[in-house]
Structures are given as structure tokens and as C-alpha cells.
C-alpha positions in Angstrom: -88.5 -97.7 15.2 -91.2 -97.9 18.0 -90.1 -99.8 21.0 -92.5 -102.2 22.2 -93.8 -105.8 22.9 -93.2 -108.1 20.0 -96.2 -108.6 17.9 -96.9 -112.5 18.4 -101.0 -112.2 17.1 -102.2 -113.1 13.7 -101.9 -111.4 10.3 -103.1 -111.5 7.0 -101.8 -110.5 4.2 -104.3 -109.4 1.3 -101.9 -108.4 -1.4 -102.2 -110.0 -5.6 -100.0 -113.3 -6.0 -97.1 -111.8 -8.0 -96.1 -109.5 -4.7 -97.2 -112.4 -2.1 -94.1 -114.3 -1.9 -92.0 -111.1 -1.2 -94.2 -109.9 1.3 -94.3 -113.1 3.0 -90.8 -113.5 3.4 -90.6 -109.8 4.5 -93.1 -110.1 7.1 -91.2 -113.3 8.9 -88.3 -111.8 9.2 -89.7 -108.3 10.6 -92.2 -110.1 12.4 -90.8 -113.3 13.9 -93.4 -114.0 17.0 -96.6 -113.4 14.6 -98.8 -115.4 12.9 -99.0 -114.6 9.5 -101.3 -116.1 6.3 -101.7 -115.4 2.6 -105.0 -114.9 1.8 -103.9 -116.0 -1.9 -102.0 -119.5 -0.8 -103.9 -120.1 2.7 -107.4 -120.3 2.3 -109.0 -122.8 5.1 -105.6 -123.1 7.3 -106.6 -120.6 9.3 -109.7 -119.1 11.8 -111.0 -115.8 10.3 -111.9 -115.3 14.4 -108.4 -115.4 14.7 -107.1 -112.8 12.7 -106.1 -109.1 14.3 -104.4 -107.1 11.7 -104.7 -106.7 8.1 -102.6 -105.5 5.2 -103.6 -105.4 2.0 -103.3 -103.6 -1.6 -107.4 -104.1 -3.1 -109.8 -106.3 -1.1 -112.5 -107.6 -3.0 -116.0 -106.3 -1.3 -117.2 -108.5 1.6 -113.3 -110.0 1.7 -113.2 -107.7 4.9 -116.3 -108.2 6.6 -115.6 -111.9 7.1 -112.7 -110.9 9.9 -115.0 -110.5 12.8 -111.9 -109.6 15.2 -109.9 -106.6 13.3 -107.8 -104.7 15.4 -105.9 -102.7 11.9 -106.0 -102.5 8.6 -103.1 -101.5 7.1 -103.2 -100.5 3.4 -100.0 -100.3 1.0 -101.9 -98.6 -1.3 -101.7 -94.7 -1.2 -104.9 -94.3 -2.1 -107.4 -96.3 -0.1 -110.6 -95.6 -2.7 -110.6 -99.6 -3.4 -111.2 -100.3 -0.1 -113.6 -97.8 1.0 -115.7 -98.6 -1.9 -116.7 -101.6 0.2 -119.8 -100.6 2.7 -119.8 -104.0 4.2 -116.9 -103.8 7.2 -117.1 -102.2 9.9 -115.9 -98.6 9.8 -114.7 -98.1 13.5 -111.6 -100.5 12.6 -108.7 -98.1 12.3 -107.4 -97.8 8.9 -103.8 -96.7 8.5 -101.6 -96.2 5.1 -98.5 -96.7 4.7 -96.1 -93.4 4.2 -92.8 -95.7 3.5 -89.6 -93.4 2.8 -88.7 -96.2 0.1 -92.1 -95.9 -1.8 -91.7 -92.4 -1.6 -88.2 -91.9 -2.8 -90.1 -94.3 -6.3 -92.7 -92.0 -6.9 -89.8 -89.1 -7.1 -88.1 -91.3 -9.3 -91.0 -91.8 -11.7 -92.2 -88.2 -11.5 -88.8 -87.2 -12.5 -87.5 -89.4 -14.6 -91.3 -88.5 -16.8 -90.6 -85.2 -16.6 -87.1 -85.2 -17.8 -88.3 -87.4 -20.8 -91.2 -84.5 -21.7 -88.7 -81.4 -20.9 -85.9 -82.7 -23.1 -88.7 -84.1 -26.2 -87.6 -87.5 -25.7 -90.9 -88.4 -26.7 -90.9 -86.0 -29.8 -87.5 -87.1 -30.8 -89.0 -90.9 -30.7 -91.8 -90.3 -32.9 -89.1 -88.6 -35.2 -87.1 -91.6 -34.8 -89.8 -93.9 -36.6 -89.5 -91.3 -39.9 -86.0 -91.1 -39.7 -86.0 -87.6 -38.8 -83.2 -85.7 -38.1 -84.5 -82.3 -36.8 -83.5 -80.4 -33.5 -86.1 -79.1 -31.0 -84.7 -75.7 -29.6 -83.7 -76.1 -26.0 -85.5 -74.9 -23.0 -84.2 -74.3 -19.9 -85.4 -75.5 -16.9 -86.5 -72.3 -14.6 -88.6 -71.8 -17.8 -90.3 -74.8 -17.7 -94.0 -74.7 -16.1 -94.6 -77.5 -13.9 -97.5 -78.0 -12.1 -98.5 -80.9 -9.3 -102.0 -81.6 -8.5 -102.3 -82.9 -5.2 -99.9 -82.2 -2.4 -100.2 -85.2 -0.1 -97.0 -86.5 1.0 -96.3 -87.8 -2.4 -96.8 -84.9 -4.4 -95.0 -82.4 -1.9 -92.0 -84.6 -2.8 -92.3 -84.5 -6.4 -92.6 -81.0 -6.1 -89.9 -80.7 -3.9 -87.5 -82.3 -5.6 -89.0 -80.5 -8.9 -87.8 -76.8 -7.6 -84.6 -78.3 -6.8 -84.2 -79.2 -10.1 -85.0 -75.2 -10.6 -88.4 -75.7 -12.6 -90.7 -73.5 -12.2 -93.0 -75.7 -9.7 -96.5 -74.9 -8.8 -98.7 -76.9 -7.0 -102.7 -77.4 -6.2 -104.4 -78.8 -3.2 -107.8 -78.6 -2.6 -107.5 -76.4 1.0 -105.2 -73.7 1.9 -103.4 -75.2 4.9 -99.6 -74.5 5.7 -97.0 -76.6 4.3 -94.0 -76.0 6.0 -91.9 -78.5 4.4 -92.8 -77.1 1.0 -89.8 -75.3 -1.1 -90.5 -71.5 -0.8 -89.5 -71.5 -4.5 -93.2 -73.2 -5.6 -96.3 -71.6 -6.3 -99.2 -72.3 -3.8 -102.9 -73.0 -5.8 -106.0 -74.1 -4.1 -109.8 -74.0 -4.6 -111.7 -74.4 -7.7 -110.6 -70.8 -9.0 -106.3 -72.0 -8.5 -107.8 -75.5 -10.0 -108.2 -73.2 -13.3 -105.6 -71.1 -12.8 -102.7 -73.7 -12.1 -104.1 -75.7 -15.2 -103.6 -73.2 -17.5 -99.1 -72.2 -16.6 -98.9 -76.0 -16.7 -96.6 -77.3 -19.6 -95.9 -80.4 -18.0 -99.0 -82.0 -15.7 -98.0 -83.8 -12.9 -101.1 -85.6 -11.4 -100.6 -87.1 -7.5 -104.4 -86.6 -6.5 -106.1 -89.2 -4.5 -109.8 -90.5 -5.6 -112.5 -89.0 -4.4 -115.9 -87.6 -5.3 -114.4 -84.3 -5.4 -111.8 -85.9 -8.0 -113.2 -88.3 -9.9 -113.6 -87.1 -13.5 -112.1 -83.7 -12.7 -109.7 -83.7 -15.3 -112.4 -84.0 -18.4 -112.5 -82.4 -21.5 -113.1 -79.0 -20.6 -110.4 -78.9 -17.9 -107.9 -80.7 -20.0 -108.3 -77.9 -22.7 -107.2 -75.1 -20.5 -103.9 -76.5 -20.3 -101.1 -74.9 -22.9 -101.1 -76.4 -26.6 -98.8 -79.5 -26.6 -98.6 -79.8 -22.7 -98.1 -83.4 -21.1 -99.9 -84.8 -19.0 -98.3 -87.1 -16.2 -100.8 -89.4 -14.2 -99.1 -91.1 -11.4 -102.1 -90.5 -9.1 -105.5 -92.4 -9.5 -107.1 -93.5 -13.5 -110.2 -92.5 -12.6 -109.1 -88.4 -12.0 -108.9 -88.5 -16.1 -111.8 -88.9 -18.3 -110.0 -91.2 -20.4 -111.8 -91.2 -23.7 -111.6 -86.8 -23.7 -108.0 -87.4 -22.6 -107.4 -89.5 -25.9 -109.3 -87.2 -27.7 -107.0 -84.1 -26.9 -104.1 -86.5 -27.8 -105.2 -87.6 -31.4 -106.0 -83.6 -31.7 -102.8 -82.1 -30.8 -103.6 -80.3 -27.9 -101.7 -82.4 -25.8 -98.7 -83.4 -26.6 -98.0 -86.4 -24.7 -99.6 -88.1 -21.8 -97.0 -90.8 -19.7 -99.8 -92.9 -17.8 -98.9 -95.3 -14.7 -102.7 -95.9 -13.5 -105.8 -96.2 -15.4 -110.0 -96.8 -14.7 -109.4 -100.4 -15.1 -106.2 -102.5 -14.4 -104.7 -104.4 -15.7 -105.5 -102.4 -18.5 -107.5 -104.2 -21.2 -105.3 -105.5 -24.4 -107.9 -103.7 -26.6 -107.7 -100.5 -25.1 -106.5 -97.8 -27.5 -103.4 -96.6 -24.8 -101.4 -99.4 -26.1 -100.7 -98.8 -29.7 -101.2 -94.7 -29.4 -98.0 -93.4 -30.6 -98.4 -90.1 -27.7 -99.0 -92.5 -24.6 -96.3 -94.2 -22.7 -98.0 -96.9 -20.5 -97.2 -97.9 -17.5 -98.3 -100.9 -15.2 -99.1 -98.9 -11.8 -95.1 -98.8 -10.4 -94.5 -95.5 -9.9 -94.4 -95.8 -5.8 -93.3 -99.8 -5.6 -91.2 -99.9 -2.2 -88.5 -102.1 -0.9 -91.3 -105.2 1.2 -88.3 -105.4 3.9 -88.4 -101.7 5.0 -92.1 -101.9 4.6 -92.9 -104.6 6.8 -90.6 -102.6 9.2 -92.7 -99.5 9.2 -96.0 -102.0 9.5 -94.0 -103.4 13.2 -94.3 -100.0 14.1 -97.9 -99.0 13.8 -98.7 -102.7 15.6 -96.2 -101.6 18.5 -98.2 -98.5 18.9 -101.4 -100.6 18.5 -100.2 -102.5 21.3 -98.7 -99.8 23.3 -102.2 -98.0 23.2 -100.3 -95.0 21.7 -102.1 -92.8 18.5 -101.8 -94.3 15.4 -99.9 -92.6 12.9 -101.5 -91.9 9.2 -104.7 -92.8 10.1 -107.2 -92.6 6.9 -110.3 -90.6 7.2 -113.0 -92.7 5.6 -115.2 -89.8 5.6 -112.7 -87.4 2.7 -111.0 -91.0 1.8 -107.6 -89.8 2.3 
């Protein structure tokens, strides 16, 4: 942890009421000299002059331009595309998100344990379960299993880590060519438009980790979706609005693709009328896949404010300009 003077200022904490509690109680005990507010539980108990620092999930548009004395925004969120949406604050703030080891070490988790369900049929053997069918799939190995991970940010270079390891055959896609030294020499490197195609089309199992963008928005449509294999699976533990949701539903109800395990969608909560819910090749899932332990959170947060304080460079900072 950074060294420094205790952080005795005031924060705010901008995160939705089911997590505020947590957070709270994660944030005193990290945090013992500070000022800290909910912005769920303590509207009017405190000055919005008076707040320096703060931490949030999805702020609703002109939520941040009412803090007139920022210092730092700190967003849990990976992706930040909620927050730059909003034009009215003031974009020389420093923005930093928040690369926790314990949200990290979730998404892995997810990624994995999704894969595993696709690369051993547990979802075909399900729907076989509801006939009462008794039928073996023929086994396939792992190293010839094609996995493919869009997006290698810190999150997806761990999936796709941990992925080789498993001795998959990994490849990955990132929009620039840039050195990865901490990438397993056993994955495939993709990038550009022309690996975009490319990687989409060795992909039996689609592991999706890309942040949103204008670049990314919509990429996966219909026409991208249907270069991937017949009855791949699609994994989207990234952002809902990469996928073009109705085409995605369309190559489900077709065939094409097999199976698509979904843990973030266009709108969230996702509407009790949407069609995900009852389709019999979607497993739904309410935007976990990086949750992270609040205590060792809050304790990577103390260090970005002692580095504030200390005048030091801030680690992680967000580029409003690409939104990552």
C-alpha cells in the first residue's frame, strides 16, 4: 500500500442501494480520518462544496456536475462508458478505475467457470435433461478447443491467461498491436479489423471482455456473429451494448449459435419481458462476473488518494478521449 498522509477530506460514495451498506462500512474502516456520505441515504446532510473525491458505479447525468470541488473520481466500474456519456462535468477532473486483484480473480472465475459449462455441453446435456434424454456428446479435449477473447485489457489478459493454462487453444483480439508481455506465449495474437474477422471465425467458444466504445458498440451484429463456427457460444462478460441483441437472438433461435451465457445487456436490470429470460439457449446473468471483495477495494481507493495527496501520478487513469 502507498505510504502517505491519512486521507481526513470528504467522500462520496455514488454506488445503487443494494451495495451501499457494504461499501460504507468498507470505506470507515479503510478510511478512518475521512468524511464520507451516501449519495443514496444522505441527501441534504452535507455541502456539495465540500466534497473532494468521488466513487461511484453509474452517475446519473448532471449528478457530477453539481460537485464544484472534485479533486477524483474513482469508478468501480471497469468500463467507464456510463459516466462519460455525461457532457456536463468537467473533464480536467482525473478519472481513475479501479484494477482490484479481487474483482479480477471474479471475472476469471466467471469466464471459466462459462467456459467449462460450454466445453463439457453442460448446456446441451440440460436441454436434453427436459426430454429425458439419455444421449452422450463425444468428448473433446481441451488443446482442441478454439477459444477466442475479444478485448485484452487487464481483464481479458487474465481470462486468457488462465485459459492457456487450462491448455485451450486461446487466442485473443485487441484493437492495436502493442506488446503484452504478461501474455502466455501459448495464445494467438489478433488485432485490426482484418484479425477482428479472422479471430471470429477459429472461435468455438466467444469470450467477449471489450470495453464500450464507438469503435465497439454494435460490432458484434448479425454479419459478424455469422462468421463464427456453427453452434459456437458466445460468452458476454464485457459491455451489452458490443452485441446487437435482437441478431444475437436471431442466430440462437436459428442454430447457428449454440448457446450464448450473458452477464451484461443494453438495458439493466434487464426488462421482465425481454425474450433472454425464457430462451432455452441463454443463461442470464445479473452483471457479477467481476464483483470484488468492498474491504480490499476501499484499500486500493486509500491508495490512489495517498498519491493524490502525495502529488505522485495517478495510477489507471481513464482516457476520456478512447473511454478506456
Amino acid at each position: 500500500m502507498t505510504t502517505g498522509e491519512e486521507f481526513a477530506g470528504t467522500l462520496l460514495l455514488m454506488v445503487p442501494r443494494v451495495l451501499n451498506d457494504e461499501w460504507m462500512e468498507a470505506f470507515r474502516t479503510v478510511l478512518p480520518k475521512a468524511t464520507i456520505y451516501s449519495f443514496a441515504h444522505d441527501q441534504g446532510k452535507y455541502d456539495v462544496k465540500d466534497v473532494e473525491i468521488l466513487v461511484l458505479t453509474k452517475p446519473a447525468p448532471g449528478d457530477i456536475a453539481k460537485l464544484p470541488h472534485l479533486k477524483l473520481i474513482v469508478s468501480l466500474s471497469r468500463g467507464v462508458d456510463p459516466l462519460l456519456k455525461d457532457a456536463t462535468w468537467d473533464r480536467s477532473i482525473p478519472v481513475v478505475r479501479l484494477l482490484d486483484p479481487s474483482a479480477t480473480m471474479s471475472m476469471v472465475e466467471s469466464c471459466l467457470a462459462h467456459v467449462l459449462v460450454a466445453h463439457r455441453f453442460h448446456n446441451d446435456y440440460r436441454r436434453q435433461q427436459q426430454s429425458a434424454t439419455w444421449k452422450k456428446i463425444p468428448h473433446v479435449v481441451a488443446r482442441n478447443r478454439r477459444i477466442s477473447v475479444l478485448g485484452l485489457g487487464d481483464l481479458g489478459l487474465a481470462c486468457a491467461n488462465e485459459l492457456a493454462r487450462f491448455d485451450f487453444d486461446v487466442a485473443g483480439w485487441a484493437r492495436s498491436d502493442r506488446p503484452r508481455p504478461s501474455a502466455d506465449p501459448r495464445i494467438q495474437m489478433f488485432h485490426g479489423p482484418d484479425g477482428f474477422h479472422t479471430i471470429l471465425r477459429r472461435s468455438d467458444i466467444l469470450v467477449i471482455l471489450l470495453p464500450l466504445t464507438p469503435d465497439t458498440q454494435n460490432l458484434l451484429n448479425k454479419a459478424t456473429l455469422s462468421l463464427l463456427p456453427a453452434t459456437a457460444t458466445v460468452i458476454n462478460l464485457g459491455r451489452g451494448p458490443v452485441i446487437v441483441e435482437q441478431d444475437l437472438l436471431e442466430l440462437l433461435d436459428d442454430g447457428h449459435i449454440s448457446h450464448a451465457a450473458l452477464d451484461v445487456f443494453c438495458v439493466e436490470p434487464l426488462p421482465k419481458e425481454n425474450p433472454f429470460w425464457q430462451h432455452p439457449r441463454v443463461t442470464v446473468i445479473p452483471h457479477m462476473g467481476a464483483d470484488g471483495d468492498p474491504l480490499t477495494q476501499a484499500s486500493h481507493i486509500h491508495d490512489h488518494l495517498c498519491r493524490l495527496a502525495a502529488g505522485e501520478t495517478l495510477l489507471n487513469l481513464v482516457d476520456t478521449k478512447t473511454g478506456y
